[in-house]
Backbone as CSV, one residue per row, in Angstrom:
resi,resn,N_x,N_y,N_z,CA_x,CA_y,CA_z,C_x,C_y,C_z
1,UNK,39.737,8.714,13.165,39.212,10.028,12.858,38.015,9.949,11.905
2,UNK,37.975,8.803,11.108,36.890,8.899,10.023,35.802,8.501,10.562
3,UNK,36.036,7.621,11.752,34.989,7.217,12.145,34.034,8.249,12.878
4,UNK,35.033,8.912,13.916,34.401,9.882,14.527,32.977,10.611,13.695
5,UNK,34.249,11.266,12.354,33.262,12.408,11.691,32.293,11.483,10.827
6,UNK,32.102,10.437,10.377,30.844,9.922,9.789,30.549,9.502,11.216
7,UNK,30.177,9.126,12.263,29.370,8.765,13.846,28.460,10.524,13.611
8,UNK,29.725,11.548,13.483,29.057,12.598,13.626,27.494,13.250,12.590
9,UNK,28.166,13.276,11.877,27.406,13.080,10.096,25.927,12.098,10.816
10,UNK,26.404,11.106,10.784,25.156,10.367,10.659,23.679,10.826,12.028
11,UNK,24.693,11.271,13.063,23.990,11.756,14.287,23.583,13.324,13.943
12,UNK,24.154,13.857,13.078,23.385,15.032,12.621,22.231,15.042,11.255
13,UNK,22.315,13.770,11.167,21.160,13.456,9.689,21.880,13.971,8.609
14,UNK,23.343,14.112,8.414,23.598,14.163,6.989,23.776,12.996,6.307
15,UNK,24.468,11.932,6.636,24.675,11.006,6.112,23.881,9.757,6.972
16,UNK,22.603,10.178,6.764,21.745,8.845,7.166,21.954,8.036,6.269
17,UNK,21.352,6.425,7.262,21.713,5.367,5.686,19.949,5.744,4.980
18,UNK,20.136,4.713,3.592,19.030,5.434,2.965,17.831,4.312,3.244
19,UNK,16.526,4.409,3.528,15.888,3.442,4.387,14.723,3.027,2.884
20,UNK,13.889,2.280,2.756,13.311,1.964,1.763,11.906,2.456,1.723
21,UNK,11.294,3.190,0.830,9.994,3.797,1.386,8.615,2.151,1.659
22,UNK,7.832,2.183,2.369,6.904,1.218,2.562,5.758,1.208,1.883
23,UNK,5.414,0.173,1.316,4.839,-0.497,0.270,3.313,-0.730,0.825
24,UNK,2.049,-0.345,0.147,0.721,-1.175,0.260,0.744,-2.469,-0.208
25,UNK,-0.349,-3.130,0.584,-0.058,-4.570,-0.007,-1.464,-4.609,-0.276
26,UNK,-1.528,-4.733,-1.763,-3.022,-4.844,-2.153,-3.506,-6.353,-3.008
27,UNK,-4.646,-7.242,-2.508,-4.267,-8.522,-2.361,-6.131,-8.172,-3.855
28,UNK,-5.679,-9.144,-5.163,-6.644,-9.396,-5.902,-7.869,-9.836,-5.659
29,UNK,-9.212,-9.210,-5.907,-10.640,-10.421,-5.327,-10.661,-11.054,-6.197
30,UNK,-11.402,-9.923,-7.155,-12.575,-11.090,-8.217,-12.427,-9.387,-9.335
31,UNK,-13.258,-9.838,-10.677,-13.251,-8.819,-11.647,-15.054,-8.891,-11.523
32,UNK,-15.890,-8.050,-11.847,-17.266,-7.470,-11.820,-17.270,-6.626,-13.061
33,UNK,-18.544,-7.037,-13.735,-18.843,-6.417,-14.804,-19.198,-4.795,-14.674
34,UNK,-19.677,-4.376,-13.900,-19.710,-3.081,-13.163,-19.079,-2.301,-12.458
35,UNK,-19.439,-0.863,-12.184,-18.520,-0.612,-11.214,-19.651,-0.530,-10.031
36,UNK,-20.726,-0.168,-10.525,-21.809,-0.747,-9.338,-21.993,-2.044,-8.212
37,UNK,-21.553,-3.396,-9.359,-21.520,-4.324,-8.617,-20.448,-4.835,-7.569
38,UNK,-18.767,-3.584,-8.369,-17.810,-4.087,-7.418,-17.529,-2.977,-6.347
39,UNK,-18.797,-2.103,-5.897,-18.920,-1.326,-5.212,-19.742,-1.951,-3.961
40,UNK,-20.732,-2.482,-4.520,-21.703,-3.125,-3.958,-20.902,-4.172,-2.724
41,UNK,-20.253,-5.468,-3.460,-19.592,-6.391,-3.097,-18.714,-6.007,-1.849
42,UNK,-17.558,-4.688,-2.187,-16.572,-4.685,-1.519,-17.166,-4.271,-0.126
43,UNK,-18.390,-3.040,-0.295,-19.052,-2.585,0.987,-19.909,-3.347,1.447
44,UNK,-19.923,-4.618,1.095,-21.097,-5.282,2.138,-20.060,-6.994,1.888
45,UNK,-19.024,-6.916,1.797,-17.794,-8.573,1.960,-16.420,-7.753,2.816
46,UNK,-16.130,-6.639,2.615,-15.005,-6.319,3.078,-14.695,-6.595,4.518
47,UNK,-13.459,-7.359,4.638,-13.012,-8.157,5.746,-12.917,-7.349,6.945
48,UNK,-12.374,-7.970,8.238,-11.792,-7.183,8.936,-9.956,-6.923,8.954
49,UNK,-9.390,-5.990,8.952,-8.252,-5.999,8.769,-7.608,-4.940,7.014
50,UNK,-8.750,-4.539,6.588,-8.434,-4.472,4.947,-8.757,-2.605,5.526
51,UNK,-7.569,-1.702,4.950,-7.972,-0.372,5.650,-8.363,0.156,4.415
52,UNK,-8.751,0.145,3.168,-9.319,0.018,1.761,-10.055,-0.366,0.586
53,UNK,-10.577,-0.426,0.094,-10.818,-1.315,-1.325,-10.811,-0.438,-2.510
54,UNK,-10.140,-0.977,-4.061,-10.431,-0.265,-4.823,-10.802,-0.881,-5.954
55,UNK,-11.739,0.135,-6.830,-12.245,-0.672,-7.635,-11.861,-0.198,-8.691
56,UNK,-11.034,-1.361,-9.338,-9.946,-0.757,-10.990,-10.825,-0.981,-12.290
57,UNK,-10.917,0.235,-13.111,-11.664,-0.265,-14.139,-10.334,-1.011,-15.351
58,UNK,-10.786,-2.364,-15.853,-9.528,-2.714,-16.716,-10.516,-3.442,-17.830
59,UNK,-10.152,-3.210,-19.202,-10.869,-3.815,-19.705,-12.649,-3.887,-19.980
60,UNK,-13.091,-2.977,-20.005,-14.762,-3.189,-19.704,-15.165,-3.658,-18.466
61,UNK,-14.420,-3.762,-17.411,-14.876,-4.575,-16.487,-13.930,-4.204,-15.226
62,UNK,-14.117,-4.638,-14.052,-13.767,-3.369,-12.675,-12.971,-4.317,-11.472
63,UNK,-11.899,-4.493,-11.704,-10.955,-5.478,-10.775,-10.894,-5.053,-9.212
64,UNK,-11.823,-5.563,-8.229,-11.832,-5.414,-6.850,-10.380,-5.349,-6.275
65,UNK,-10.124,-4.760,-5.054,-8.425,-5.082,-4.870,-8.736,-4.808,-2.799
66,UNK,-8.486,-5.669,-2.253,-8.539,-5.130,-0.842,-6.804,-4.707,-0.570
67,UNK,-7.241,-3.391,-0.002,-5.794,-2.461,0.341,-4.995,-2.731,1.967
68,UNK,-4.243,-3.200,2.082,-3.370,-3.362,3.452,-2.847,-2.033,3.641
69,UNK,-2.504,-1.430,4.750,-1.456,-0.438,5.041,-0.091,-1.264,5.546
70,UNK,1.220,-0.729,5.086,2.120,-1.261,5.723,2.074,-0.180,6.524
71,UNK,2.490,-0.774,7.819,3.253,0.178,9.542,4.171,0.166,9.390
72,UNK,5.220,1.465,9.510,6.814,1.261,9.834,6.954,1.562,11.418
């Protein structure tokens, strides 16, 4: 009987299992004294495959990052 009513539950979306939300995978370049220069760089090096780039200011200085999408 328990089985039934959680088969049921779960086929009505109450008791779905709980699934893990999906993650960017953002892979380090290089740091640039600018944000000009790590603007520059990313739009004229950016790979094929990279659906992003961002440019982090940390420190006086602007940490390139190429952005992956995860697909579920």
């Amino acid at each position: 009987m328990r089985a039934a009513v959680l088969a049921a539950a779960i086929a009505l979306g109450v008791a779905a299992p709980a699934q893990a939300a999906p993650m960017d995978y953002w892979q380090y370049v290089a740091t640039y004294p600018t944000a000009q220069a790590c603007h520059t760089y990313a739009r004229e090096e950016q790979p094929w495959g990279v659906d992003y780039y961002v440019c982090d200011p940390k420190n006086n200085a602007w940490d390139l990052y190429w952005v992956f999408l995860t697909r579920t």
